[in-house]
C-alpha positions as a Markdown table, in Angstrom:
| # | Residue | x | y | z |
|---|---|---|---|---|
| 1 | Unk | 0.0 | 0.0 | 0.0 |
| 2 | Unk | 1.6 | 3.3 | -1.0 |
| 3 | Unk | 0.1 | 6.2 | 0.9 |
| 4 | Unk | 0.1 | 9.4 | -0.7 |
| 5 | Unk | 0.3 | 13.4 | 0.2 |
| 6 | Unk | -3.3 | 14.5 | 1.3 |
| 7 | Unk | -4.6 | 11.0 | 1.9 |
| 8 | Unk | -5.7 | 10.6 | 5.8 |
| 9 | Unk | -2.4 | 8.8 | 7.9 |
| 10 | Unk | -3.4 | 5.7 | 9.1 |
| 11 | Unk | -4.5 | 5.8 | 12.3 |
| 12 | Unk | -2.3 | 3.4 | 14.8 |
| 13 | Unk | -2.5 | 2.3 | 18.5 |
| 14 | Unk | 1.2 | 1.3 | 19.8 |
| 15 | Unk | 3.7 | 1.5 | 22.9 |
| 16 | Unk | 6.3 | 3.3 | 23.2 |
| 17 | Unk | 9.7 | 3.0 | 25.3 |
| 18 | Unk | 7.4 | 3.3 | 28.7 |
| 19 | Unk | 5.2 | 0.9 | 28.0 |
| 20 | Unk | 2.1 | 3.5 | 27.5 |
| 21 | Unk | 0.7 | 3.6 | 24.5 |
| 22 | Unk | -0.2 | 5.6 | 22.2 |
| 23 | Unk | -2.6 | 6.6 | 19.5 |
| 24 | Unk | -2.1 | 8.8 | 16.1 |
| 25 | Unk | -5.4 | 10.4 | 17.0 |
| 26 | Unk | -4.2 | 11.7 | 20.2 |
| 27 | Unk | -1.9 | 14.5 | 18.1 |
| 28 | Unk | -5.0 | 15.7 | 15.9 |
| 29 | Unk | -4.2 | 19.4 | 16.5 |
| 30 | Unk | -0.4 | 19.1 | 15.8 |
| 31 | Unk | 1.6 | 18.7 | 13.0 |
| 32 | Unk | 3.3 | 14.7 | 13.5 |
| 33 | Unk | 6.6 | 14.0 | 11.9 |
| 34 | Unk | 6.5 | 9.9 | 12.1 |
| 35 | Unk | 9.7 | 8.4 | 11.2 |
| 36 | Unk | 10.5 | 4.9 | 10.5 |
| 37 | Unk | 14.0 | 3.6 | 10.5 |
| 38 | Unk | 15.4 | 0.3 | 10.8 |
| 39 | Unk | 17.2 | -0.5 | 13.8 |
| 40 | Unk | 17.9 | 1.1 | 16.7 |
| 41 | Unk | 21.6 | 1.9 | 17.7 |
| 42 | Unk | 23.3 | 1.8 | 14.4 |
| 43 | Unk | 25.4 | 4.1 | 12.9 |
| 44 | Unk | 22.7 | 5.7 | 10.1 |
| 45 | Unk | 19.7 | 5.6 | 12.6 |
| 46 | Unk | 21.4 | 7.4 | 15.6 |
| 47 | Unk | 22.5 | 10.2 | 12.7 |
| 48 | Unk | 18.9 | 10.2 | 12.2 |
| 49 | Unk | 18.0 | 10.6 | 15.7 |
| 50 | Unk | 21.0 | 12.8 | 16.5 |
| 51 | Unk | 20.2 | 15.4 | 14.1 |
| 52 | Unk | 16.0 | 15.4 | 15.1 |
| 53 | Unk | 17.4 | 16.0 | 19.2 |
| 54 | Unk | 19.7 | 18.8 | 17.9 |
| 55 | Unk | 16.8 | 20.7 | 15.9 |
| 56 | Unk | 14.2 | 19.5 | 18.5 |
| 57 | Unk | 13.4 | 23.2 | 19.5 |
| 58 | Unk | 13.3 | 24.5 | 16.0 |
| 59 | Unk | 11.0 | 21.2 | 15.1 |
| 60 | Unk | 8.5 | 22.0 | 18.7 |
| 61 | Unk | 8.9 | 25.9 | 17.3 |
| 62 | Unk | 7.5 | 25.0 | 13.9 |
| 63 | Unk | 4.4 | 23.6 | 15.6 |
| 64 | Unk | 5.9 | 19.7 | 14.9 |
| 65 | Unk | 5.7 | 16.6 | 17.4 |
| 66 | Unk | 8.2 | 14.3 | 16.6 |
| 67 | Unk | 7.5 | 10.2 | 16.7 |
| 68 | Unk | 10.1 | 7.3 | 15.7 |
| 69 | Unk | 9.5 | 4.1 | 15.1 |
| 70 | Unk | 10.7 | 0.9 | 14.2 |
| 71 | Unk | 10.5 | -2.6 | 14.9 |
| 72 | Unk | 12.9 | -3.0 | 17.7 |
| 73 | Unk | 10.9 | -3.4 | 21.6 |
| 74 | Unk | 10.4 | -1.0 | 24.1 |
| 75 | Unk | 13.4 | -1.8 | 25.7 |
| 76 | Unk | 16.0 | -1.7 | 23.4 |
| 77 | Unk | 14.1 | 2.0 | 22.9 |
| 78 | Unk | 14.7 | 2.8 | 26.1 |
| 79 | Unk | 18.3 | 2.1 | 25.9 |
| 80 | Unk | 18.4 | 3.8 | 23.0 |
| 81 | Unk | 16.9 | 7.0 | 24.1 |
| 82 | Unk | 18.8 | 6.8 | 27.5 |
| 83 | Unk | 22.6 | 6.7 | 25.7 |
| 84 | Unk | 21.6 | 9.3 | 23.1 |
| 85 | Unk | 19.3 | 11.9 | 25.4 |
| 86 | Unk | 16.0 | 11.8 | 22.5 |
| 87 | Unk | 13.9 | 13.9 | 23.7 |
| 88 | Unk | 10.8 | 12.1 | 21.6 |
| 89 | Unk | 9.5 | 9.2 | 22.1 |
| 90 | Unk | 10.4 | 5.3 | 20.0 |
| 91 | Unk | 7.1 | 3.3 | 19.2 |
| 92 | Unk | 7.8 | -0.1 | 19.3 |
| 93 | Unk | 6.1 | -1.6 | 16.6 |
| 94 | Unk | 7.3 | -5.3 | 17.6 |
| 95 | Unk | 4.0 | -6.8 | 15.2 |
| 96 | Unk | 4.8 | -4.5 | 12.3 |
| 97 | Unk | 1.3 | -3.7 | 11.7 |
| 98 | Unk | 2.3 | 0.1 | 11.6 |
| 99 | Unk | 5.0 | -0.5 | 9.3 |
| 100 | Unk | 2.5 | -2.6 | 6.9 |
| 101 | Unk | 0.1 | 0.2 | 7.3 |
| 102 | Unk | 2.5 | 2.5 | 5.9 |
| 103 | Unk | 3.8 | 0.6 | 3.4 |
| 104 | Unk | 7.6 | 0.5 | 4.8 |
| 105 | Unk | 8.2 | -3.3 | 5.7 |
| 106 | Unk | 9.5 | -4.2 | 2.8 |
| 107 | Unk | 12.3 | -6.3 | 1.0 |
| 108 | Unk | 15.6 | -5.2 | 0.8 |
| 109 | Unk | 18.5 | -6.6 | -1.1 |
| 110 | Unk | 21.7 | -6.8 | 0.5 |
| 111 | Unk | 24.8 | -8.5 | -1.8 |
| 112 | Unk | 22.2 | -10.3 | -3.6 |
| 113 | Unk | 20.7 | -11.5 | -0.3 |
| 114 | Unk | 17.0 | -10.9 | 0.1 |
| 115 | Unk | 15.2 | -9.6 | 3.3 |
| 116 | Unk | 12.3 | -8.3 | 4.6 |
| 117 | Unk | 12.9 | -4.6 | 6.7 |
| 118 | Unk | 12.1 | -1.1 | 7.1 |
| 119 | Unk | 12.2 | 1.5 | 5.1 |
| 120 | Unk | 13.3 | 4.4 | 6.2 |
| 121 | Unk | 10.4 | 6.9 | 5.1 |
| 122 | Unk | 9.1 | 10.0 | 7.2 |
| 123 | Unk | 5.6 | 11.0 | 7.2 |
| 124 | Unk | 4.6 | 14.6 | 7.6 |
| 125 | Unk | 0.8 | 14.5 | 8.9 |
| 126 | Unk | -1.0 | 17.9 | 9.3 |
| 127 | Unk | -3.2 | 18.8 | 12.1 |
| 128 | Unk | -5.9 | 17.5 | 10.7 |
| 129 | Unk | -4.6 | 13.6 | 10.5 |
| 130 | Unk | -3.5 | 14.1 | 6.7 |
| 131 | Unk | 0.1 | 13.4 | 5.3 |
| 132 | Unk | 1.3 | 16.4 | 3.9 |
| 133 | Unk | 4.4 | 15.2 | 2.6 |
| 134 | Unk | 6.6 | 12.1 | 2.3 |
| 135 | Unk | 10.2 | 11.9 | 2.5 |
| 136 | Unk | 11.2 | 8.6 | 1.1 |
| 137 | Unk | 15.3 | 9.6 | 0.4 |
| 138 | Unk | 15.9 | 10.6 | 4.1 |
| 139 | Unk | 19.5 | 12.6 | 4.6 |
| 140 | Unk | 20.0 | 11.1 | 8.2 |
| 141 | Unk | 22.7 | 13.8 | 8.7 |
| 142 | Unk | 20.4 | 16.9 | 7.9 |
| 143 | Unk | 17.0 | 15.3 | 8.3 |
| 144 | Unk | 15.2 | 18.6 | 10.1 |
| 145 | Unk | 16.5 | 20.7 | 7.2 |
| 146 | Unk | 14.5 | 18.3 | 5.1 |
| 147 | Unk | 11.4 | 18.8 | 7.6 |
| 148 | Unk | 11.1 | 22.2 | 7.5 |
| 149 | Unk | 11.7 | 23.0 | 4.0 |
């Protein structure tokens, strides 16, 4: 399923790092950056998640709330967030029915080796629960500059 700019963002019940969980539907009002990435605590992912904590105040300034996700547990997010100081929270999407919702589980190839995974798409989703843009060829260096274009 490839989800398009103005079509209404699937809506999602999952936990995050805490344990709580969380719906989509409880940010209607805000603008949501959801971003998948693969794995937690390697090299391209904590760039990614690096440079979202350094432009957090210029992403909550912009009216943005910021949500990762991947399919790693809740506490391997926790770690995660702990050793790099996120200031967001890490959905835990352990069944992968958010990723299938989105359309990012998908296969990879890796030296002709093939695998299912995630990839590593953001979703822009206005206040009013529509995805206002999709980034599909994420910089993981200069991700927020790609946000708030």
């Amino acid at each position: 399923m490839s989800l398009e700019v103005g079509q209404l963002a699937p809506e999602f019940e999952a936990k995050i790092e805490t344990g709580a969980t969380i719906k989509l539907s409880d940010y209607r009002g805000k603008k949501v950056v959801l971003y998948f990435y693969p794995k937690d605590a390697t090299p391209g992912c904590t760039a990614q998640a690096c440079n979202l904590r350094d432009n957090y105040d210029a992403l909550l300034s912009a009216g943005y709330v910021v949500l990762g996700i991947s399919s790693d547990d809740e506490k391997s997010h926790k770690k995660f967030i702990e050793k790099q100081s996120l200031p967001f929270p890490l959905i835990a999407d352990t069944d992968l029915k958010v990723h299938e919702a989105y359309g990012t589980w998908v296969e990879k190839s890796m030296y002709g080796r093939k695998y299912m995974g995630t990839a590593r798409t953001t979703f822009v989703i206005d206040e009013e629960g529509k995805i206002a843009e999709v980034i599909e060829k994420v910089d993981t260096k200069n991700h927020t500059a790609q946000i708030l274009k």
